[in-house]
SEFIZA-562717 format. One record per atom (N, C-alpha, C, CB): residue in one letter; atom name; x, y, z. Coordinates in pm, 1 decimal, always signed. Glycine has a CB too. Example, Ala and Ser with C-alpha at 12.3 -4.5 7.8 and 13.67 -1.06 7.14 Angstrom:
> residu | atome | X | Y | Z
> A | N | +1319.0 | -569.0 | +780.0
> A | CA | +1230.0 | -450.0 | +780.0
> A | C | +1320.0 | -330.0 | +780.0
> A | CB | +1130.8 | -447.3 | +904.6
> S | N | +1285.0 | -225.0 | +708.0
> S | CA | +1367.0 | -106.0 | +714.0
> S | C | +1290.0 | +3.0 | +787.0
> S | CB | +1408.4 | -59.8 | +572.5
//
This chain:
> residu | atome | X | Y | Z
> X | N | -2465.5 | -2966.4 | -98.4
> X | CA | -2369.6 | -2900.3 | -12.3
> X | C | -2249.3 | -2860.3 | -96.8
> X | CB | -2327.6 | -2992.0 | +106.2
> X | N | -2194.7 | -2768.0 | -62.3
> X | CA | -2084.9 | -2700.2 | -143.2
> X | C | -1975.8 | -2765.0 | -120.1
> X | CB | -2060.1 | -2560.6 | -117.0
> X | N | -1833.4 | -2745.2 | -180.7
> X | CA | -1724.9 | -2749.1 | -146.2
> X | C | -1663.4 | -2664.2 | -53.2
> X | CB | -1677.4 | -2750.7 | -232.0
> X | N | -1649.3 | -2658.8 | +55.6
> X | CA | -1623.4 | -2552.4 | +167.8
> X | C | -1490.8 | -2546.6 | +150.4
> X | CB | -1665.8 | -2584.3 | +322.2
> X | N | -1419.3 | -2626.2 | +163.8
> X | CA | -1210.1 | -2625.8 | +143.1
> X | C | -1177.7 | -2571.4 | -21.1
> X | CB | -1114.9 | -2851.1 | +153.9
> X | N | -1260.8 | -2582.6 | -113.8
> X | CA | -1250.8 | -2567.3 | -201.0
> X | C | -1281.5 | -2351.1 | -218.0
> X | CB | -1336.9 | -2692.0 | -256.6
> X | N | -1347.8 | -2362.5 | -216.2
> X | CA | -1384.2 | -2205.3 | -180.5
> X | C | -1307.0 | -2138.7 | -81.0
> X | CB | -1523.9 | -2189.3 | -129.2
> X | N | -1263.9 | -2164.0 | +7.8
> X | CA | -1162.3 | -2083.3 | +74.9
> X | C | -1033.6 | -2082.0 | +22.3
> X | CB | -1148.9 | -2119.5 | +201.1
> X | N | -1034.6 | -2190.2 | -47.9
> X | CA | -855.6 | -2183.0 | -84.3
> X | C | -886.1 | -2138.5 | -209.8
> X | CB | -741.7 | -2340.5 | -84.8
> X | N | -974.7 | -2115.3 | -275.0
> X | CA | -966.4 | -2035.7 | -375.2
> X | C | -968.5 | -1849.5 | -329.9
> X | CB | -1090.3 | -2090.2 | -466.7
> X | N | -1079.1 | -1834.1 | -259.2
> X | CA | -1060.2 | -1702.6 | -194.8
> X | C | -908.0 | -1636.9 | -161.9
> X | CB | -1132.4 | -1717.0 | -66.6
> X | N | -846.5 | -1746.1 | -93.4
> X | CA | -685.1 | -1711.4 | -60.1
> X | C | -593.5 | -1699.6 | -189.1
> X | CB | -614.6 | -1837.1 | +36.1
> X | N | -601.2 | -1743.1 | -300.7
> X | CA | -539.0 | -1746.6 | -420.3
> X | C | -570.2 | -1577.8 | -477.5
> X | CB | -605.7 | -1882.3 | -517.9
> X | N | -723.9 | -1581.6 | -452.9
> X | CA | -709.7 | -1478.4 | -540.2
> X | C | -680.1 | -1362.4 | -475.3
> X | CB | -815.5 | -1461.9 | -616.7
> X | N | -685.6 | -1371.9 | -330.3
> X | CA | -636.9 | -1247.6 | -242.8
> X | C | -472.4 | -1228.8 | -312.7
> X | CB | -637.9 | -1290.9 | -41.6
> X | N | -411.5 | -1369.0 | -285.1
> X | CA | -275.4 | -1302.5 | -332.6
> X | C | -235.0 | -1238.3 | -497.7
> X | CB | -173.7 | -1419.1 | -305.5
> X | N | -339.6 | -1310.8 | -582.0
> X | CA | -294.6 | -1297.7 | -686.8
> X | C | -362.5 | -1105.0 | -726.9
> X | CB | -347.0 | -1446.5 | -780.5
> X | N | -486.0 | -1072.9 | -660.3
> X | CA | -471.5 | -951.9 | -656.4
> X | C | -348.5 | -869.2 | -594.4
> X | CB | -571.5 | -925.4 | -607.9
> X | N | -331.7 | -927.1 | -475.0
> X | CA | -175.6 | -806.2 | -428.2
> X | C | -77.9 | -840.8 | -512.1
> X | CB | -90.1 | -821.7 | -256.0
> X | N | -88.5 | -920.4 | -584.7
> X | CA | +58.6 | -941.3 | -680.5
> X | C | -10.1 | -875.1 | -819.5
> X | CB | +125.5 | -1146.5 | -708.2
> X | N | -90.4 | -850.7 | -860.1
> X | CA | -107.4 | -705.8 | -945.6
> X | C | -57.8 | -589.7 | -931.7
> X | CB | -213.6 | -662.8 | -948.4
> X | N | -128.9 | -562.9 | -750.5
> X | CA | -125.4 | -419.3 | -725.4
> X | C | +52.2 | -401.4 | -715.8
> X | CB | -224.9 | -373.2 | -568.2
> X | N | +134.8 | -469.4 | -688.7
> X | CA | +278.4 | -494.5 | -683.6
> X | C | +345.7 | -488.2 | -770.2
> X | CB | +311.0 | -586.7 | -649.1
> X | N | +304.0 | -510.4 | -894.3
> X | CA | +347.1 | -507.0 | -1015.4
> X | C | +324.2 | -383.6 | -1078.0
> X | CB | +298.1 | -603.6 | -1081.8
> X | N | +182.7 | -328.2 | -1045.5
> X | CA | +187.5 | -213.6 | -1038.4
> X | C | +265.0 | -90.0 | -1061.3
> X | CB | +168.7 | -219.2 | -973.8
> X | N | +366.9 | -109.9 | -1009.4
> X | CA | +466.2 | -15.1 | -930.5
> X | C | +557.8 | -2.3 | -1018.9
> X | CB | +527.8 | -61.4 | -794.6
> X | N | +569.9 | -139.0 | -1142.0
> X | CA | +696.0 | -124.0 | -1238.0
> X | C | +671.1 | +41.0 | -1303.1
> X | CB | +694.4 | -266.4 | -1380.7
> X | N | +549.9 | +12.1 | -1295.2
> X | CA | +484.4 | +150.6 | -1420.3
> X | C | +497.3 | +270.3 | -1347.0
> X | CB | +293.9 | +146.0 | -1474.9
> X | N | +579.1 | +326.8 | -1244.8
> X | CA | +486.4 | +445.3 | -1169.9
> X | C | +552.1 | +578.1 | -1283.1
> X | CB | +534.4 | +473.3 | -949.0
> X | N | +693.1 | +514.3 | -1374.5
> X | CA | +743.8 | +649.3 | -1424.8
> X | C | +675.5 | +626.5 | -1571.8
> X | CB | +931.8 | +674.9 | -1420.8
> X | N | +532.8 | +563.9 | -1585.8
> X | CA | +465.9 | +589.6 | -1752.8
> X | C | +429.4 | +703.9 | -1749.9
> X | CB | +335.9 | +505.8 | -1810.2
> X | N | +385.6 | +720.5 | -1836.6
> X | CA | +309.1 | +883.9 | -1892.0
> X | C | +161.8 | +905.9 | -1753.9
> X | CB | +206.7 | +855.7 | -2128.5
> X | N | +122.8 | +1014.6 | -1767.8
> X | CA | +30.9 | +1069.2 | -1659.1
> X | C | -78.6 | +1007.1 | -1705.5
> X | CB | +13.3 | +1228.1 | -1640.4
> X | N | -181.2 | +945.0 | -1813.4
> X | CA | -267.6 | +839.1 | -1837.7
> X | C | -265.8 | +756.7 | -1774.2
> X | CB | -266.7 | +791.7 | -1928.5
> X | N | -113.6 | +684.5 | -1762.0
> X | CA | -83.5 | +553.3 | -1718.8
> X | C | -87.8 | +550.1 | -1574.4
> X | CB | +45.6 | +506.9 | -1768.3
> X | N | -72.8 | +698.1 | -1495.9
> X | CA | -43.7 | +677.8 | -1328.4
> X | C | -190.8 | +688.0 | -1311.4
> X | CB | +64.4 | +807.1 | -1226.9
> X | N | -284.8 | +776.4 | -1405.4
> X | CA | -446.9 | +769.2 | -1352.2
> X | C | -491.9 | +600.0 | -1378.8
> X | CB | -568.4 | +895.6 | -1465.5
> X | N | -447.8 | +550.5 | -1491.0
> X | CA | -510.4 | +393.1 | -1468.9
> X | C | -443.0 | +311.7 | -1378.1
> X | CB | -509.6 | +306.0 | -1597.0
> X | N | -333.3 | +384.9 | -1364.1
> X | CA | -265.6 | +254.0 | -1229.9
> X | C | -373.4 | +298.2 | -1093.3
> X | CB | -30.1 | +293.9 | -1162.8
> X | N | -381.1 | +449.5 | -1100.1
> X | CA | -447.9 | +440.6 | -955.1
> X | C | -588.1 | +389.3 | -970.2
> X | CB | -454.1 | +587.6 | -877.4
> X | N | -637.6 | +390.3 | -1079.2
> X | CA | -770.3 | +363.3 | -1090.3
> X | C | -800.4 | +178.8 | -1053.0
> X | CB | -811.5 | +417.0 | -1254.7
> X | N | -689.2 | +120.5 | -1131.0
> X | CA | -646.1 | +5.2 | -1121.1
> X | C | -653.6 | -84.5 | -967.2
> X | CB | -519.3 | +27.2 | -1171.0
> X | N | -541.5 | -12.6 | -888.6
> X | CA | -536.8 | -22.2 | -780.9
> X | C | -676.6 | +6.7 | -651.3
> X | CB | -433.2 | +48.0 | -782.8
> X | N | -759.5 | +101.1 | -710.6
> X | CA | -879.1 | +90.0 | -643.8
> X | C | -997.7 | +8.7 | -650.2
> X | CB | -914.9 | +178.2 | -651.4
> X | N | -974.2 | -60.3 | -788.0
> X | CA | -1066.3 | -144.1 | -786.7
> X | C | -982.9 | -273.4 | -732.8
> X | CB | -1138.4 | -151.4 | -925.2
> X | N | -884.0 | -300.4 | -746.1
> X | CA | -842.7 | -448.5 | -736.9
> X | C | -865.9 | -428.6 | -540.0
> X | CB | -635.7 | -494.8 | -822.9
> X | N | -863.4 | -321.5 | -481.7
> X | CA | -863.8 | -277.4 | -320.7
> X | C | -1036.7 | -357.3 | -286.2
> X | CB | -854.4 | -46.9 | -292.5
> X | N | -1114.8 | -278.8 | -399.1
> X | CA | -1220.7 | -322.1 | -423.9
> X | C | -1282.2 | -455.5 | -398.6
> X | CB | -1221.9 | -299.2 | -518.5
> X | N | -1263.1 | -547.8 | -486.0
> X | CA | -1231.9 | -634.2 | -507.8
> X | C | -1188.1 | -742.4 | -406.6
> X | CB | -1173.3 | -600.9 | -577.2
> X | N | -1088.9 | -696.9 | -335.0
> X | CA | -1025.3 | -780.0 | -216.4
> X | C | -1101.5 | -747.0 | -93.1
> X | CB | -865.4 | -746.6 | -191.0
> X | N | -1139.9 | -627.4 | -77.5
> X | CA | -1268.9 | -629.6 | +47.5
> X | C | -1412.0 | -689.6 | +12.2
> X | CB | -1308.9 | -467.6 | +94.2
> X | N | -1412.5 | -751.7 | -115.6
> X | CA | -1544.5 | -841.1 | -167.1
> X | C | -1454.3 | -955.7 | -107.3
> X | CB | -1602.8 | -848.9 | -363.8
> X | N | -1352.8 | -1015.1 | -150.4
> X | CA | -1283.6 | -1150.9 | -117.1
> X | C | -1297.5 | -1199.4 | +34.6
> X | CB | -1126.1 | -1138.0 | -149.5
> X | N | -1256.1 | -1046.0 | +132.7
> X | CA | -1226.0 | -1092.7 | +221.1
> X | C | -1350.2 | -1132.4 | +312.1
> X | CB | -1137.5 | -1018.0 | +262.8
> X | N | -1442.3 | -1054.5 | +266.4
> X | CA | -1605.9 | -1055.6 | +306.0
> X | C | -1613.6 | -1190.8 | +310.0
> X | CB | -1725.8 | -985.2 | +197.5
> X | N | -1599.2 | -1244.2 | +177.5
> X | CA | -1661.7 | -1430.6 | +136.3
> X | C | -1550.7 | -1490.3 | +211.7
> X | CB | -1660.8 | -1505.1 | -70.2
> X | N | -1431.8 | -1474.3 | +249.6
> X | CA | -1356.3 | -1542.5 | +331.5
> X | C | -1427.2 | -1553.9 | +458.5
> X | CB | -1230.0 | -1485.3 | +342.7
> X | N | -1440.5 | -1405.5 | +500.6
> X | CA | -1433.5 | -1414.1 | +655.0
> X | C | -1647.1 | -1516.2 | +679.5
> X | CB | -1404.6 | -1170.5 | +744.3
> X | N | -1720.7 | -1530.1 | +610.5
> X | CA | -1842.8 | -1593.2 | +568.9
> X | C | -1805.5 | -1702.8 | +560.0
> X | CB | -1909.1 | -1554.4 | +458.4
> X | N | -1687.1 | -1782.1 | +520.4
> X | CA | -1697.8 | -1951.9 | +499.3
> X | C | -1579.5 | -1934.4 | +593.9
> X | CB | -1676.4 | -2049.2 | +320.2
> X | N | -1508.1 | -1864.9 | +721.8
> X | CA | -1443.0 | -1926.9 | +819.4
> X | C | -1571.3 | -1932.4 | +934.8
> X | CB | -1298.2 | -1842.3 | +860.8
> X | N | -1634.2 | -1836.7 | +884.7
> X | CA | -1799.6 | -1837.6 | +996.2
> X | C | -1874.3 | -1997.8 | +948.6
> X | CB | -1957.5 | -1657.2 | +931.2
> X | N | -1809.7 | -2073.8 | +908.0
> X | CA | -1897.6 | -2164.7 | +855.3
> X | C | -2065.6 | -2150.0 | +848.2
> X | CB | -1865.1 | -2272.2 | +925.8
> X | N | -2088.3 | -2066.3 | +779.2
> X | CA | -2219.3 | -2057.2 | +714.9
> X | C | -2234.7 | -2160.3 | +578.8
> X | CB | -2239.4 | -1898.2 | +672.3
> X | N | -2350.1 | -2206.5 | +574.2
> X | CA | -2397.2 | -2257.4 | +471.6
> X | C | -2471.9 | -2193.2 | +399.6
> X | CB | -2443.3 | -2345.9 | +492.0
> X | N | -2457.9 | -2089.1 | +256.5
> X | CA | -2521.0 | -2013.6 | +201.8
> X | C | -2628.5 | -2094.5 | +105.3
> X | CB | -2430.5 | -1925.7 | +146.0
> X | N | -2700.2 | -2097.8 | +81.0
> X | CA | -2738.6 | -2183.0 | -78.6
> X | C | -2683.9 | -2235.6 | -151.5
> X | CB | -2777.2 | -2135.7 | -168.7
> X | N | -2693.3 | -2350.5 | -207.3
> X | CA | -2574.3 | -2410.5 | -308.2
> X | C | -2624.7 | -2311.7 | -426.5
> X | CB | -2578.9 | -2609.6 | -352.4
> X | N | -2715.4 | -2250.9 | -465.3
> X | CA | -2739.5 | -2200.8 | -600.7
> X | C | -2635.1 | -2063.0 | -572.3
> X | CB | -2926.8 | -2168.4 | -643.1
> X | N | -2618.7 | -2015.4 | -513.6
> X | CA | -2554.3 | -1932.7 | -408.5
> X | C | -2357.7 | -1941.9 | -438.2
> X | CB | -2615.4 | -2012.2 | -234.6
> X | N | -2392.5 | -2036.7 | -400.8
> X | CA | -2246.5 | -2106.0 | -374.1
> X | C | -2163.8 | -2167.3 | -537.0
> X | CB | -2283.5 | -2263.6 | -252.1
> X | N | -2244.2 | -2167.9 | -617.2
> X | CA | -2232.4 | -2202.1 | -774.9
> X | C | -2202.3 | -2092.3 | -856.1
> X | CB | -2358.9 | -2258.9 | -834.1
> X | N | -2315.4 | -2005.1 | -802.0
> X | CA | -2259.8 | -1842.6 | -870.8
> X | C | -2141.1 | -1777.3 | -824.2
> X | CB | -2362.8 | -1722.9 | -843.7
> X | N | -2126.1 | -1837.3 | -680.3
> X | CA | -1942.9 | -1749.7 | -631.1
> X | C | -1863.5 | -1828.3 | -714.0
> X | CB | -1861.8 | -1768.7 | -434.0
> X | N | -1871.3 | -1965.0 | -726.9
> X | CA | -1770.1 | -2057.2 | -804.0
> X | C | -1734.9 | -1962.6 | -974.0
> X | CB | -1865.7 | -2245.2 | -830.7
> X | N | -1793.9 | -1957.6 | -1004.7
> X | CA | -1825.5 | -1935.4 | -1171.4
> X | C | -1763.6 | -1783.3 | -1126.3
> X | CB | -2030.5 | -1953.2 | -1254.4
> X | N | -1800.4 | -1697.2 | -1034.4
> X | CA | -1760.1 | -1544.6 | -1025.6
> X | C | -1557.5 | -1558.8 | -1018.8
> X | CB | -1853.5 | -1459.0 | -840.8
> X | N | -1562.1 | -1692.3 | -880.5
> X | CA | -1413.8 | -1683.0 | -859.5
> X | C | -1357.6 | -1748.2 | -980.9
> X | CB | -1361.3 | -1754.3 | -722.7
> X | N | -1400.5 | -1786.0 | -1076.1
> X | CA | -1289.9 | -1857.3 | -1170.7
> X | C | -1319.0 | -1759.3 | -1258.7
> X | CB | -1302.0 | -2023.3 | -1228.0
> X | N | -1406.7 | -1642.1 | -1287.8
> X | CA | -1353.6 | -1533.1 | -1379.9
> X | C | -1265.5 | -1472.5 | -1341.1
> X | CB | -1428.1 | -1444.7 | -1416.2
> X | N | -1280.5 | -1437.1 | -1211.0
> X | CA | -1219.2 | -1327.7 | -1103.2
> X | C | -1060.4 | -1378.3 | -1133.7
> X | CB | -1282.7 | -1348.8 | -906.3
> X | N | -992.4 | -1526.4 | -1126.6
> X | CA | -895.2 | -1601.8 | -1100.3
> X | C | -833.1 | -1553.6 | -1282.4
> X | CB | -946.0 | -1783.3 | -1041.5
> X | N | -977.2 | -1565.2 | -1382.8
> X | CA | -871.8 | -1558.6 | -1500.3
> X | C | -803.3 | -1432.6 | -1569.4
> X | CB | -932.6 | -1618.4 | -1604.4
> X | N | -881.9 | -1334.0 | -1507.2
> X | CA | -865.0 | -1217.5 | -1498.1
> X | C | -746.0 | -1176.2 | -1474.4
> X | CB | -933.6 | -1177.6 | -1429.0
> X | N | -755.8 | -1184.8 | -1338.0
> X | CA | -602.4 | -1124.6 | -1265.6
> X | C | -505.0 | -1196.3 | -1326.4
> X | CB | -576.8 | -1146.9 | -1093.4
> X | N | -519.2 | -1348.4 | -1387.6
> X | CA | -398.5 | -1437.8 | -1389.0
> X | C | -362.6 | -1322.6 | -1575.3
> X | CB | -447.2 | -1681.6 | -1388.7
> X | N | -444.2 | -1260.0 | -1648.0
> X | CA | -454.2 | -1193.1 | -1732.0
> X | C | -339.8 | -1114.4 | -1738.9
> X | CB | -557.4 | -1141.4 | -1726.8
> X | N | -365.3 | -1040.4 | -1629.9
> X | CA | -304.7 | -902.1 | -1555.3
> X | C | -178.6 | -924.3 | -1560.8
> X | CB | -343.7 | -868.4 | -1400.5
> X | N | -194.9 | -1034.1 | -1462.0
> X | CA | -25.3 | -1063.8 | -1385.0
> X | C | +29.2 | -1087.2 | -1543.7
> X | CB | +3.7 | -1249.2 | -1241.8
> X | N | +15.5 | -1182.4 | -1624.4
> X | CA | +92.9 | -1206.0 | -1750.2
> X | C | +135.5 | -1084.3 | -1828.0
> X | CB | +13.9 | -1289.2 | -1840.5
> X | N | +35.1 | -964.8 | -1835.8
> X | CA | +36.3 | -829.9 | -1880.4
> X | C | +153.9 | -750.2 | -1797.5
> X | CB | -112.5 | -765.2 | -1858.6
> X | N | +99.4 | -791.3 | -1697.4
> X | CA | +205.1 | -664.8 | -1597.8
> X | C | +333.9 | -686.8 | -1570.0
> X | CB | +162.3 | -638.7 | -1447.8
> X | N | +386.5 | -830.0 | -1599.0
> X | CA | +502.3 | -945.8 | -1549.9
> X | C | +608.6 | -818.2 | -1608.1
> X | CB | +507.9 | -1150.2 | -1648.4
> X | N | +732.9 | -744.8 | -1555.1
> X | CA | +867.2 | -740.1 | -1634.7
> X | C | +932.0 | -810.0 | -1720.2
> X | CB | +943.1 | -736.5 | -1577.2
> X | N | +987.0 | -752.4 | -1819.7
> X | CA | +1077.3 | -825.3 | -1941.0
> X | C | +1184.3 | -922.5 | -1860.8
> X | CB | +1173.5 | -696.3 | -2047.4
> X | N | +1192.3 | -999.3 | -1945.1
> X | CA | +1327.4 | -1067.9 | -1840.1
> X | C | +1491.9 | -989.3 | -1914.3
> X | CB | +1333.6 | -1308.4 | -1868.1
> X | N | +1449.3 | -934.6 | -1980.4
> X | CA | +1579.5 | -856.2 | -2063.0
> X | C | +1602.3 | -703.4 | -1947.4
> X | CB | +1514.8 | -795.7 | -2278.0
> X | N | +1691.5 | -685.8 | -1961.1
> X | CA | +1694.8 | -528.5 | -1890.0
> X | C | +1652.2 | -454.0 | -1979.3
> X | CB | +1832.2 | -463.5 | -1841.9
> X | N | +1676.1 | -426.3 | -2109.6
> X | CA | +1605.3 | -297.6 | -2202.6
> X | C | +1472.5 | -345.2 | -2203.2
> X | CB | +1663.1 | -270.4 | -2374.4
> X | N | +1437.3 | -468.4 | -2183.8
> X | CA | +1267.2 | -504.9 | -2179.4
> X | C | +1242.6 | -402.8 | -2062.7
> X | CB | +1211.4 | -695.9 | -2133.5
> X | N | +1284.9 | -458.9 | -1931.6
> X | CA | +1221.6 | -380.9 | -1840.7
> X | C | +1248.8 | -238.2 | -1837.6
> X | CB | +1245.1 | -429.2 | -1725.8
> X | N | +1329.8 | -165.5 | -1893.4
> X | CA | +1321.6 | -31.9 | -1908.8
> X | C | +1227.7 | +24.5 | -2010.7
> X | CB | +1442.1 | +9.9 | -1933.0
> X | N | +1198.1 | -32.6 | -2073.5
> X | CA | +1067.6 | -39.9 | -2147.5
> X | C | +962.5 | -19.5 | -2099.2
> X | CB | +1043.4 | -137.1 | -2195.7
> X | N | +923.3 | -151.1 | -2037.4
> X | CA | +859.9 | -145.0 | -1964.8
> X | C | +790.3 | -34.6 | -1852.5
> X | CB | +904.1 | -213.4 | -1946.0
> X | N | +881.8 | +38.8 | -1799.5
> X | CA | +880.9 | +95.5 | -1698.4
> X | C | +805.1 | +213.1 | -1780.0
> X | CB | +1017.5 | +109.2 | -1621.2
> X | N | +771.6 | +239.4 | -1884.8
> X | CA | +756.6 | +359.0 | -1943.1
> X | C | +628.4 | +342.9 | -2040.1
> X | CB | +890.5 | +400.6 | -2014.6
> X | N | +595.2 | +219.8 | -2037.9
> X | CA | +494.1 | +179.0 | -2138.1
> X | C | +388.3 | +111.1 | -2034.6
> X | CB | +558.3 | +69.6 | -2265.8
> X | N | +253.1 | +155.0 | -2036.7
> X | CA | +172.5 | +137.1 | -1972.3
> X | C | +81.5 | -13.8 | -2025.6
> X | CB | +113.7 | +267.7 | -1968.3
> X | N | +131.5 | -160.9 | -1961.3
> X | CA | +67.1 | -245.0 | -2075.6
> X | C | -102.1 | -284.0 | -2127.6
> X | CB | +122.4 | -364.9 | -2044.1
> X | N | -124.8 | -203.5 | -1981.9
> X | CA | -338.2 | -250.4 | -1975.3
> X | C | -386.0 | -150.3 | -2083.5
> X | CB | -459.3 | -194.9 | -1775.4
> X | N | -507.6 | -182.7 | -2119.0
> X | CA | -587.2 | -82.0 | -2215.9
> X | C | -708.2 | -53.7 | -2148.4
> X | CB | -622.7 | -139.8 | -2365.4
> X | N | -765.9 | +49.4 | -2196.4
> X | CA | -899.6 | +84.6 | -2151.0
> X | C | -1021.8 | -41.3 | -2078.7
> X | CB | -957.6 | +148.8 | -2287.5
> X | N | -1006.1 | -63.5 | -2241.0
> X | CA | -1077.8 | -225.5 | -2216.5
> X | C | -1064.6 | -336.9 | -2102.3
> X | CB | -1033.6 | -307.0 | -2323.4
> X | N | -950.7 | -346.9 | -2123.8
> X | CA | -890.7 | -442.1 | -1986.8
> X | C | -982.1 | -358.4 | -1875.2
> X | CB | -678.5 | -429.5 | -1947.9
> X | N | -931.2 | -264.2 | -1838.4
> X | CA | -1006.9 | -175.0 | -1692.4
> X | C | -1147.1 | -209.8 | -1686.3
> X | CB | -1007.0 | +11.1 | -1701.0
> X | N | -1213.7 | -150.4 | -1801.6
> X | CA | -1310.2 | -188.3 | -1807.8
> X | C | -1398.4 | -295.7 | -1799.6
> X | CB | -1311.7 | -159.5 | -1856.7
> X | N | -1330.1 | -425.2 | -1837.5
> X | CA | -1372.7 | -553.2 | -1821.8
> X | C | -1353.8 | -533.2 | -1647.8
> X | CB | -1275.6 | -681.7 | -1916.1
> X | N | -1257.1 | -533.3 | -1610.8
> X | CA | -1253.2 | -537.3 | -1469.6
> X | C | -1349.2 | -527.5 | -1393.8
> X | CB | -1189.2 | -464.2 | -1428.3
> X | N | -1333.4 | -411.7 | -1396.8
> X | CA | -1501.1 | -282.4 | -1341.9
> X | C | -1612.8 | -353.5 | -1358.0
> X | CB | -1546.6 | -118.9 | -1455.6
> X | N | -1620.7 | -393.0 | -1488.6
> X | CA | -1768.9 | -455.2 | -1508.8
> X | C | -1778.6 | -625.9 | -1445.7
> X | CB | -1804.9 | -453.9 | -1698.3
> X | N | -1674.3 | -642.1 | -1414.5
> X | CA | -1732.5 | -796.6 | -1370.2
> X | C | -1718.7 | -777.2 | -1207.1
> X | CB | -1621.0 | -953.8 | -1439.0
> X | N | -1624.8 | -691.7 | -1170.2
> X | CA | -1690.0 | -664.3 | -980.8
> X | C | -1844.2 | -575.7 | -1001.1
> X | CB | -1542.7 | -518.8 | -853.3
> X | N | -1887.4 | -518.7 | -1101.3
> X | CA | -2009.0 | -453.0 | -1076.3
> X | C | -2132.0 | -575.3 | -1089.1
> X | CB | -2024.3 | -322.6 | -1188.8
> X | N | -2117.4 | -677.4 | -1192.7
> X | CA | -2209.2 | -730.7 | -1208.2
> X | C | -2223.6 | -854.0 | -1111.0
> X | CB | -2212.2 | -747.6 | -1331.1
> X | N | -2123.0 | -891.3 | -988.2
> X | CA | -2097.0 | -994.7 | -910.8
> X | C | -2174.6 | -940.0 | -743.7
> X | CB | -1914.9 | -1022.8 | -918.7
> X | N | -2118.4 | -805.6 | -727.3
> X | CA | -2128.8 | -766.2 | -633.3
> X | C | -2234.8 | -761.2 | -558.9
> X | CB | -2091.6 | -692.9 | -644.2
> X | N | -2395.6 | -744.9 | -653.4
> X | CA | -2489.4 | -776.9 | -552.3
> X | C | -2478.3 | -953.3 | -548.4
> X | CB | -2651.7 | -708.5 | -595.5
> X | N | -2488.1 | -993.0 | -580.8
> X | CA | -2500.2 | -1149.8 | -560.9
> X | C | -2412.4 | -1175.6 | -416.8
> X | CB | -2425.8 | -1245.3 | -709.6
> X | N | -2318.8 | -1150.5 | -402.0
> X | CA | -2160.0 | -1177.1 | -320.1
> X | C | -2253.3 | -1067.3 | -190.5
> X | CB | -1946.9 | -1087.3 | -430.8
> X | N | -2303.7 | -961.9 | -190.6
> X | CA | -2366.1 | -864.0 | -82.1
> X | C | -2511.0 | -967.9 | -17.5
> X | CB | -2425.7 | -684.2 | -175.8
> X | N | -2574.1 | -985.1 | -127.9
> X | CA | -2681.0 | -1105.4 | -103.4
> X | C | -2598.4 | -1215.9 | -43.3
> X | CB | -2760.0 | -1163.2 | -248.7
> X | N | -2545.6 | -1286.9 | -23.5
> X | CA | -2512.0 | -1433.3 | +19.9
> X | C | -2478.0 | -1362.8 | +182.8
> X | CB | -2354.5 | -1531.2 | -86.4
> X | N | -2354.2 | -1232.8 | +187.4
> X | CA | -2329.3 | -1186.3 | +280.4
> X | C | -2435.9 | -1161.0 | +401.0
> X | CB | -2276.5 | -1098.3 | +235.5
> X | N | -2528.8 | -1138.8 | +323.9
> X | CA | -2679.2 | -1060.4 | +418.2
> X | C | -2671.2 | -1210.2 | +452.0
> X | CB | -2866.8 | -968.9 | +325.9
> X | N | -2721.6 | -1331.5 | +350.1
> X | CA | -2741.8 | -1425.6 | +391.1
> X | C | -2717.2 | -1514.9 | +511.2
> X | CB | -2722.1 | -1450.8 | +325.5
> X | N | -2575.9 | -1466.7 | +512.0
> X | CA | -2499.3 | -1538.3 | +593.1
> X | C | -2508.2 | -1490.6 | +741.1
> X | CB | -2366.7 | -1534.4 | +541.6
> X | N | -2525.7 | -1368.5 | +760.3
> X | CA | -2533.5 | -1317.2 | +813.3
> X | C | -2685.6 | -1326.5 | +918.5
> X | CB | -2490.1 | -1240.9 | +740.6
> X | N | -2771.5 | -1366.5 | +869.6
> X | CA | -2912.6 | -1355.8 | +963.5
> X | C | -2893.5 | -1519.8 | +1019.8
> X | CB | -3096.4 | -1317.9 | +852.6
//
């Protein structure tokens, strides 16, 4: 049997710690025109992302019991998912200096890569997380 309190309160962590990306977000909106296509790009996956979260939320307030093999692979998904964003947020955080953050405001800090890692770990999670959903669901 899984950890049921354990998995929801992780689900809730990472809900917030995605909107506190997309929030941070916003330092950047006056970077160069690269930087507003990866913010929006950014922002659609992390949207992404949180309608996968809220799915597995609203599935363990249904108290379903999915498979523990099931329930091992969301574990291992949410603690990438968790180191990720916690990535982000450190990346995206403002200078605590004022010329930092005017800096800031103009310098786009994610790289390709970063995005990309992103992308690729909601792509490679997502059927698994759609599977448990079906699961849960019949």
């Amino acid at each position: 049997m899984a950890d049921p309190v354990g998995i929801g309160c992780t689900i809730v962590a990472l809900l917030q710690m995605s909107a506190k990306v997309i929030s941070l977000t916003y330092n950047f909106l006056e970077a160069g025109r690269d930087a507003q296509i990866a913010i929006t790009n950014l922002c659609s996956e992390l949207r992404y992302l949180e309608g996968l979260l809220r799915s597995l939320h609203t599935l363990h307030d249904q108290h379903q019991d999915p498979p523990d093999l099931l329930v091992a692979e969301w574990k291992a998904w949410l603690q990438e998912c968790h180191d990720l964003l916690e990535a982000f947020i450190g990346k995206l955080t403002p200078s605590p200096s004022r010329v930092g953050r005017l800096a800031d405001r103009l310098r786009w800090p994610l790289r390709e890569k970063d995005m990309e890692k992103l992308v690729r770990m909601i792509e490679q999670k997502k059927s698994s997380i759609v599977l448990g959903l079906n699961l849960g669901q019949t």
